[in-house]
C-alpha positions as CSV (number, residue, x, y, z in Angstrom):
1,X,0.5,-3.4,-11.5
2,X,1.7,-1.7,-8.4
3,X,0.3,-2.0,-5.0
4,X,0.2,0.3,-1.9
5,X,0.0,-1.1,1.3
6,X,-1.5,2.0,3.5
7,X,-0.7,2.2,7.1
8,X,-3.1,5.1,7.9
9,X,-0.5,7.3,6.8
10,X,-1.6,10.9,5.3
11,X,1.7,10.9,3.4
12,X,0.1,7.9,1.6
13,X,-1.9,10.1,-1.0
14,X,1.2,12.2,-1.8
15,X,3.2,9.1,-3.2
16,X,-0.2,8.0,-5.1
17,X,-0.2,11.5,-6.2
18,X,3.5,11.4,-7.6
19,X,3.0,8.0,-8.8
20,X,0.0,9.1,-11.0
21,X,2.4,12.1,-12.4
22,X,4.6,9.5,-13.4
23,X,2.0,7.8,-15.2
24,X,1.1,4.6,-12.7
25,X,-2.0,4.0,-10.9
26,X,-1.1,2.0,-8.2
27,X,-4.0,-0.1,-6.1
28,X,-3.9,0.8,-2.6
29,X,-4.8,-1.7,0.6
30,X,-5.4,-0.3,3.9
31,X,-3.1,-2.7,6.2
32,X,-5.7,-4.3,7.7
33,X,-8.2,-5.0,4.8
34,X,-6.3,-7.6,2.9
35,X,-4.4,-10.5,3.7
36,X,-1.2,-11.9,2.8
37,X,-3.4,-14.5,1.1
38,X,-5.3,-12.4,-0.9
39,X,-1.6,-10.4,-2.1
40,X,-0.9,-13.6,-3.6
41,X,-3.7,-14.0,-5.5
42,X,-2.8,-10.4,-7.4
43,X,-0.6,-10.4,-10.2
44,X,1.6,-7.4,-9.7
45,X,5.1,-6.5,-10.1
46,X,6.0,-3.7,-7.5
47,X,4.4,-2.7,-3.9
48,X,5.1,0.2,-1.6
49,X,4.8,0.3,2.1
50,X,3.9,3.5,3.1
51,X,4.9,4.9,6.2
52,X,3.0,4.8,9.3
53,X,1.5,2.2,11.4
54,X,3.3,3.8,14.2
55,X,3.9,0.2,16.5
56,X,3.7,-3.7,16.1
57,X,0.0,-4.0,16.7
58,X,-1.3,-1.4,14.6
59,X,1.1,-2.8,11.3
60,X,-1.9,-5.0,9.7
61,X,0.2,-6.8,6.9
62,X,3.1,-4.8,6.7
């Protein structure tokens, strides 16, 4: 499994999009809906931090 950490990024849904071409369906987090705790708990072997966030307070988990 691959997981997407989105920062509130539109450029998110374009590397889901490619992804999907290229045959993965990644599971995708806003920032500030999961915790580090919770990532641990999910068996998965990649994850992608989109761009975004923009500053330090608004970064959630990434």
């Amino acid at each position: 499994m691959m997981i997407l950490i989105d920062n509130y990024d539109s450029f998110t849904y374009n590397i889901v999009q490619y992804l999907k071409e290229l045959g993965v369906e990644p599971k995708v987090f806003e920032n500030d809906k999961i915790t580090i705790n919770e990532l641990k708990n999910i068996d998965f072997q990649r994850i992608i931090i989109s761009p975004g966030a923009g500053n330090p307070d608004t970064a959630g988990i990434s």
